[in-house]
Structures are given as structure tokens and as C-alpha cells.
N, C-alpha and C positions, 0 to 999 in steps of 0.2 A: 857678390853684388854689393854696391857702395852704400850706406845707408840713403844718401843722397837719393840716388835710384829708386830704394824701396818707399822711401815719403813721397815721391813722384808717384811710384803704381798705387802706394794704399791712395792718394789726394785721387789717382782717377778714379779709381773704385769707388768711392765714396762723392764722387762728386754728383753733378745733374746729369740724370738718365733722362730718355724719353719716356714716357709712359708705355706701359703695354696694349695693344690692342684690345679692344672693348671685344667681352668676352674670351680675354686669353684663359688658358689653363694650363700650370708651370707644372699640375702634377699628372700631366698625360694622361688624364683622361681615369686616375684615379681620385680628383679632388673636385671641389668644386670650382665652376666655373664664375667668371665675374658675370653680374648682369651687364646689360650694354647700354639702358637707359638709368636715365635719376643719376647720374654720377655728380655725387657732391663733392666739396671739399675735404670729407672726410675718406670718402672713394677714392678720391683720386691721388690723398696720401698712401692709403694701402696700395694700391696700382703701384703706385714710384719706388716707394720698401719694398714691395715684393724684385721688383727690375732690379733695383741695387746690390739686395742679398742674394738674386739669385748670380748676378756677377762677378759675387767673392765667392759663390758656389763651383762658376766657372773656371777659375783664377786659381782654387784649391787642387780640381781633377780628382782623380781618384775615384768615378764613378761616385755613386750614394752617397760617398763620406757625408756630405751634407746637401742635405734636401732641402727645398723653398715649396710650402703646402699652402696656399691661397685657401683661408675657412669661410670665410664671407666677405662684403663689402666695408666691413669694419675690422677686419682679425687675419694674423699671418703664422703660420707655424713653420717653424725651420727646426730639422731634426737635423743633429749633428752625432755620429757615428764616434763613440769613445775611443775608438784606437786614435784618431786626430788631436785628441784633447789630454787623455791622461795616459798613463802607461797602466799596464792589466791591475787589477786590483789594488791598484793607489787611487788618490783622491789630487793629490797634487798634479796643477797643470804641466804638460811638456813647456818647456824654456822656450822650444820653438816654434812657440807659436802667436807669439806677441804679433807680429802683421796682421793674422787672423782677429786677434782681439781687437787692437786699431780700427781694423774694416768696420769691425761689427758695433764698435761704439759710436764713429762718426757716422754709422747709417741709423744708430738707435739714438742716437741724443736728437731729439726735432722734437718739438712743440706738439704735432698733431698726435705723437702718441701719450697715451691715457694709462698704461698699464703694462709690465712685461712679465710674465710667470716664467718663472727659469723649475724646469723638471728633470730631475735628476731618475732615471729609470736604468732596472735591471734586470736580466734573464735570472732563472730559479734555480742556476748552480749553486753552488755552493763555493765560496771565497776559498781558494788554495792558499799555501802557505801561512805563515803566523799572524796573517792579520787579525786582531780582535775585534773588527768591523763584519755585523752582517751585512746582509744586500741591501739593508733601508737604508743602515747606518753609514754608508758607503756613496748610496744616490741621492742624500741628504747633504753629505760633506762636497758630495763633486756640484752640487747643484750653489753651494754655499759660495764655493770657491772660484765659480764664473762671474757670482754675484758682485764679489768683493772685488775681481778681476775688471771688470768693466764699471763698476765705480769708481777706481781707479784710474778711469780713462772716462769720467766726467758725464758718465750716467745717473741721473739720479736715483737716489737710493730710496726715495721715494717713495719711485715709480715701480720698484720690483720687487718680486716679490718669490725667493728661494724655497721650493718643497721636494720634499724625497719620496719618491712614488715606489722604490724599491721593486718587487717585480709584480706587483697587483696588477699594471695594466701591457699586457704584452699585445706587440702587433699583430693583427691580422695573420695567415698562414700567406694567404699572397704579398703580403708586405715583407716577410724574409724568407720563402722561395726552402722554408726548412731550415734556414741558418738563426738559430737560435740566438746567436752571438749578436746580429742586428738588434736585438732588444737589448742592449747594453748602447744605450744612448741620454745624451742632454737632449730637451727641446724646449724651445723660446717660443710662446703662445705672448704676439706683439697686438695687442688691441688698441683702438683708434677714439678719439673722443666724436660723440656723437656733432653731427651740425643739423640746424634747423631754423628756419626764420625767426620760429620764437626767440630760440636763443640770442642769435645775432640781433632783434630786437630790445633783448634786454642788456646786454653785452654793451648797444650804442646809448641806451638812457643813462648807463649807472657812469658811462665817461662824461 
């Protein structure tokens, strides 16, 4: 495919979505759902990020590789599946995956967001072969290496915020069905800036 073609698919991926339906829920009925009143400006930025990411979710396939978790009316969590990202027990990103980075910066660079935690996590084997990295030391560096990766593509650096949770927090037993390996993941915790009359009252005095 022609790069031509690929800035065509990433430009529509990242362009304007419609919003979701008041009260969607993208994680089937394991996540929370949107409320369907009070939707503010700041709602309705989470609504539209959730739409977006969850169409480079689409775009990717691969079943799970990468999940869109809706946490509240201010907050988005997208867990991305480390075989998509690194190769086993390295920290360095796959080459091929720069479209994916694209997607994820021109939906994460926007004004309305306030904060991005990038979590680098790991299941409690133990690193094969000679790496001198343990599991922290590991979900530390891959969590670093997104960071650097999408500042690079004009996120600011700001706004984010890289920690290594190594295998302290593993999912759920319903969340990997027994496959331990699903806890070998990044996930991006997208928070929203609050809005409120106050605000926007003091926001028009100080212009």
C-alpha cells in the first residue's frame, strides 16, 4: 500500500466521528456505562475519544489486541496487548507499527484532554533468555518508550505521564479466560479537563 493511501486511512481514523449513543458501553457490558443526562463539554469529548480509538481498534483486528474501556464521563482506558507493540521480552517498539502510533497521537493531541498515564504491566514469569531486565524493569522501559514514541508525533510531554506497574496489578480471571499472557500489556488511562459554569465564568473575566 502506497504511503499516499496509508495518510488517507490514518486522516480518516483520526478525523470527526459521530458521537456514541447516550449510554453506549464499548466494553460489553464489562465496563461502565455513559450516563445519558448532564452531558457536557467534557462528556462529550470523552464520547468522541472513545468513538475514535475505538476505530483504530477496529482498523487493527485481531480480536482483544486492543481494547477501548469507557471509566467515567471524564476518563478512557485502552489496553493494548504487547505482542502488537514489542517483541517478547524487549522493550523496543516493532517498526511496524508507526500507522498505529499516528492514529493514537492525532486522536490524543486535542485540548480537552487534561492527563495521559501510559502503564507499562506484566504477568509474574519470569524474563527468559539474557535479558538483565526484571518484570518492573521491563514495564517501566516499554511504558517509557510509548511515551517518547507519541511525543514524537506532537503529544505533549506535559500531559503524560510513563509508570511501570510490573506485575502488581494483574487482570481479573474473567478478563484472560486463564491466559496469563493477556497481562502482559500497555494501557493509556486518557483523563478529561473538568467543565463547569464556574469555570467558564472565570475563564470569560480573566479575557
Amino acid at each position: 500500500i502506497s504511503d499516499d493511501k496509508k495518510m488517507k486511512s490514518l486522516n480518516s481514523i483520526a478525523g470527526a466521528f459521530n458521537m456514541m449513543p447516550a449510554g453506549a458501553n464499548l466494553n460489553e457490558g464489562h465496563g461502565v456505562s455513559m450516563p445519558s443526562r448532564e452531558i457536557g463539554s467534557s462528556q462529550a469529548a470523552t464520547k468522541r475519544t472513545a468513538k475514535n480509538l475505538t476505530n483504530v481498534a477496529k482498523q487493527l483486528g485481531g480480536g482483544d489486541a486492543m481494547q477501548v474501556l469507557p471509566l467515567d464521563k471524564r476518563s478512557v482506558r485502552v489496553r493494548l496487548q504487547d505482542q502488537i507493540l514489542f517483541e517478547p521480552g524487549e522493550a523496543k517498539l516493532h517498526p511496524n507499527i508507526s500507522s498505529l502510533i499516528v492514529s493514537l497521537a492525532n486522536i490524543l493531541n486535542q485540548p480537552e484532554i487534561q492527563e495521559i498515564v501510559i502503564e507499562g504491566h506484566t504477568d509474574r514469569a519470569p524474563l527468559q533468555g539474557n535479558s538483565t531486565m526484571g518484570n518492573w524493569e521491563l514495564s517501566a522501559a516499554r511504558a517509557m518508550q510509548l511515551f517518547l514514541e507519541l511525543a514524537k508525533h506532537d503529544v505533549p510531554k506535559n500531559k503524560m505521564v510513563a509508570a511501570g506497574m510490573g506485575d502488581t496489578q494483574p487482570l481479573p480471571a474473567s478478563a484472560t479466560h486463564g491466559n496469563q499472557a493477556l497481562n502482559r500489556r500497555v494501557e493509556l488511562i486518557i483523563r478529561f479537563r473538568p467543565t463547569s459554569s464556574q469555570n467558564s465564568g472565570s475563564t470569560a473575566a480573566d479575557s
